[in-house]
C-alpha positions as YAML, in Angstrom:
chain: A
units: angstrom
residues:
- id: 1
  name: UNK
  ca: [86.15, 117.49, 108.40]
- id: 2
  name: UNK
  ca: [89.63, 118.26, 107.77]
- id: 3
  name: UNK
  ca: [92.75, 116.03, 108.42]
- id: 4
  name: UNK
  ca: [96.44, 116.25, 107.92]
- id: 5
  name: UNK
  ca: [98.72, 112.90, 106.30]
- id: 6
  name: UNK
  ca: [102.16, 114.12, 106.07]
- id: 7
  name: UNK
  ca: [101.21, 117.65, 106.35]
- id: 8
  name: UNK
  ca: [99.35, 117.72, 103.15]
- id: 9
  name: UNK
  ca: [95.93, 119.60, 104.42]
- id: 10
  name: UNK
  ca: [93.02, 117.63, 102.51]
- id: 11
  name: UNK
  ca: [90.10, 120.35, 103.35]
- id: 12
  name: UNK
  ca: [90.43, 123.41, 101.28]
- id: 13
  name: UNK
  ca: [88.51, 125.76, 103.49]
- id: 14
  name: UNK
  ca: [91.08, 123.91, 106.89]
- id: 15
  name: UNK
  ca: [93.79, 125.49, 104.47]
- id: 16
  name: UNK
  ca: [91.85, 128.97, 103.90]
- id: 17
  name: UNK
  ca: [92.17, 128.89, 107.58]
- id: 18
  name: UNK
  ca: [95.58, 127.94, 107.89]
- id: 19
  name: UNK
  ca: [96.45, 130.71, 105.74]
- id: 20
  name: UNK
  ca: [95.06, 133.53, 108.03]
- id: 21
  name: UNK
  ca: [97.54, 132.03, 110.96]
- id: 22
  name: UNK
  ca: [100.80, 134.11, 112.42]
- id: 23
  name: UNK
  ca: [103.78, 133.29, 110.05]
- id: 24
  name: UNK
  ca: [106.02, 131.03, 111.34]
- id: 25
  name: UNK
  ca: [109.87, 131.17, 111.30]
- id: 26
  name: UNK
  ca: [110.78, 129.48, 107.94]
- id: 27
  name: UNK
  ca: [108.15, 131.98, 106.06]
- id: 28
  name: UNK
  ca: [109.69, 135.46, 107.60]
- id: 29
  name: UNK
  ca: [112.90, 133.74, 107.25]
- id: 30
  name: UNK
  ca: [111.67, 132.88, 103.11]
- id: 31
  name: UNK
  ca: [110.29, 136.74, 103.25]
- id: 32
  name: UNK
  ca: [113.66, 138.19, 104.68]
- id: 33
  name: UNK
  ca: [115.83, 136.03, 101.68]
- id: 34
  name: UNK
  ca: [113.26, 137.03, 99.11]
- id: 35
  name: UNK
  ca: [113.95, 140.55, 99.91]
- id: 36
  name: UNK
  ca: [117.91, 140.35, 100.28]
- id: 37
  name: UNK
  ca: [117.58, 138.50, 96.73]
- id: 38
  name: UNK
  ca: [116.49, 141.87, 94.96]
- id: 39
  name: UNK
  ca: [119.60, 143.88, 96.37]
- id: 40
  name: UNK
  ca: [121.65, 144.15, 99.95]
- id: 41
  name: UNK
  ca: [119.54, 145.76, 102.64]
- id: 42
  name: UNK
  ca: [120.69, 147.65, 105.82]
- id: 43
  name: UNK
  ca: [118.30, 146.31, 108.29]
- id: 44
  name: UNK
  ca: [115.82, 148.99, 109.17]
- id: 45
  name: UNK
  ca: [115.02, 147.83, 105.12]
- id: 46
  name: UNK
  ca: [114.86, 144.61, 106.17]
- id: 47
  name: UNK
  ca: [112.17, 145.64, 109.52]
- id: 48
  name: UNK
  ca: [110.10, 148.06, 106.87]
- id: 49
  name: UNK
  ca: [109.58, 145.17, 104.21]
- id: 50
  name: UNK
  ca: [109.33, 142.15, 106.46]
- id: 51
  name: UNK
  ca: [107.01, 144.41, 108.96]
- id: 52
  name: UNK
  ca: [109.01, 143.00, 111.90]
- id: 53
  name: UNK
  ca: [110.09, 145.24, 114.71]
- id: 54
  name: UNK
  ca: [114.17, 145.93, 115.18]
- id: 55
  name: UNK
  ca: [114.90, 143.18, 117.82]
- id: 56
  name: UNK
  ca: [113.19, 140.54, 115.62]
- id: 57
  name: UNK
  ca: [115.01, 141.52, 112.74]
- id: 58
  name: UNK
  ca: [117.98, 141.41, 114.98]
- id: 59
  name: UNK
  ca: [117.57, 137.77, 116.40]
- id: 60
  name: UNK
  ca: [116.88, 136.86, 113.07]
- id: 61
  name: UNK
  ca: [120.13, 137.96, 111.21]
- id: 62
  name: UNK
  ca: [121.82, 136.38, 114.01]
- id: 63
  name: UNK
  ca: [120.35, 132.71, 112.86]
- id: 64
  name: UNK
  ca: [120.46, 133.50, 109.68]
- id: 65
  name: UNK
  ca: [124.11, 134.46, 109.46]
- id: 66
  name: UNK
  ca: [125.12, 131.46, 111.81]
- id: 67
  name: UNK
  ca: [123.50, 129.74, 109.50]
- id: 68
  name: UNK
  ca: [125.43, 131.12, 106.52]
- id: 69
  name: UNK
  ca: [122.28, 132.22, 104.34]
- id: 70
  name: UNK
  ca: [123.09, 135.79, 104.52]
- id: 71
  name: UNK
  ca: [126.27, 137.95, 105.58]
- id: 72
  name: UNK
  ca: [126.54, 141.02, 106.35]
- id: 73
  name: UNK
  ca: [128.62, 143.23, 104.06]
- id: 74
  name: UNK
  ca: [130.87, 145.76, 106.47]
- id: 75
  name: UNK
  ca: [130.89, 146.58, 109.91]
- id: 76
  name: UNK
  ca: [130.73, 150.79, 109.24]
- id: 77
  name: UNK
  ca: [127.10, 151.08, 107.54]
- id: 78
  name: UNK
  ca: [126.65, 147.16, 107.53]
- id: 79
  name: UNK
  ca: [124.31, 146.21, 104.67]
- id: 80
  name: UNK
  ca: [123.66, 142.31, 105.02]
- id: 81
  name: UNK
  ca: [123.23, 140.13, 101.42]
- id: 82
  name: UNK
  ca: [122.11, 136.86, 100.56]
- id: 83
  name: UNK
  ca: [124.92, 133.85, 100.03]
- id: 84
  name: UNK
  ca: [124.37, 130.91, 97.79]
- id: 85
  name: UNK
  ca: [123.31, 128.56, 100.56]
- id: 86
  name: UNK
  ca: [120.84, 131.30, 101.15]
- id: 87
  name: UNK
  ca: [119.68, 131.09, 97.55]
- id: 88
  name: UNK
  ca: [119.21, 127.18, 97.87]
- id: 89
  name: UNK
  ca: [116.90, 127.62, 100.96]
- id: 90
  name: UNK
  ca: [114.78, 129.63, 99.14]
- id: 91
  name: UNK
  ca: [114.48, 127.88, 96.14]
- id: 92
  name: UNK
  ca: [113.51, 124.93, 98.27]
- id: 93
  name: UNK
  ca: [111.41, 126.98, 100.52]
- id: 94
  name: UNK
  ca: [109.95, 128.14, 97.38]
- id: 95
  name: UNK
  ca: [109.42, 125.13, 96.07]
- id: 96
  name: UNK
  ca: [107.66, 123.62, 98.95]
- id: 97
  name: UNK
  ca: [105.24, 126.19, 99.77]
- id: 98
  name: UNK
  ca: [104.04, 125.77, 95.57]
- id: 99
  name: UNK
  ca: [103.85, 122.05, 96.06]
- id: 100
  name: UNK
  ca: [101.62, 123.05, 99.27]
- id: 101
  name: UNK
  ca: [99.29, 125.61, 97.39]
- id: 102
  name: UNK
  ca: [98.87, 123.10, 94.67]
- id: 103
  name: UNK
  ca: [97.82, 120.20, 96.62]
...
């Protein structure tokens, strides 16, 4: 039996299953930051390290930098970086999915 109060999974092997799902768009948006956090990427970086293909990376910069967790650095050779709002969404992103593992 496995059951969900407040999205804390009480089944371990529910969660084991959980696991093995698609991600969804605040972990490849936690995945992208984590990235951008260990130096500016151009995005074909980005698409090789998330494993995304070009037009996902694409529609995701676009939230991201609407957004304002990430900007991109010039429009010849654009490299995009993270920006401090982008550093508190992953801290909290971070934070969450460790209070989630440790439940």
């Amino acid at each position: 039996m496995f059951g969900f109060a407040e999205g804390i999974c009480f089944d371990k092997e529910f969660c084991k299953f959980m696991v093995t799902w698609k991600r969804g768009f605040l972990e490849i948006v936690g995945e992208m930051l984590q990235g951008l956090m260990e130096q500016p990427m151009k995005k074909t970086h980005i698409t090789c390290k998330c494993n995304l293909d070009s037009r996902a990376v694409t529609k995701y910069l676009h939230v991201m930098m609407a957004n304002n967790l990430v900007r991109q650095t010039a429009q010849t050779n654009p490299h995009y970086e993270i920006t401090q709002k982008g550093i508190r969404y992953l801290k909290q992103y971070t934070a969450l999915v460790d209070m989630m593992q440790t439940a």
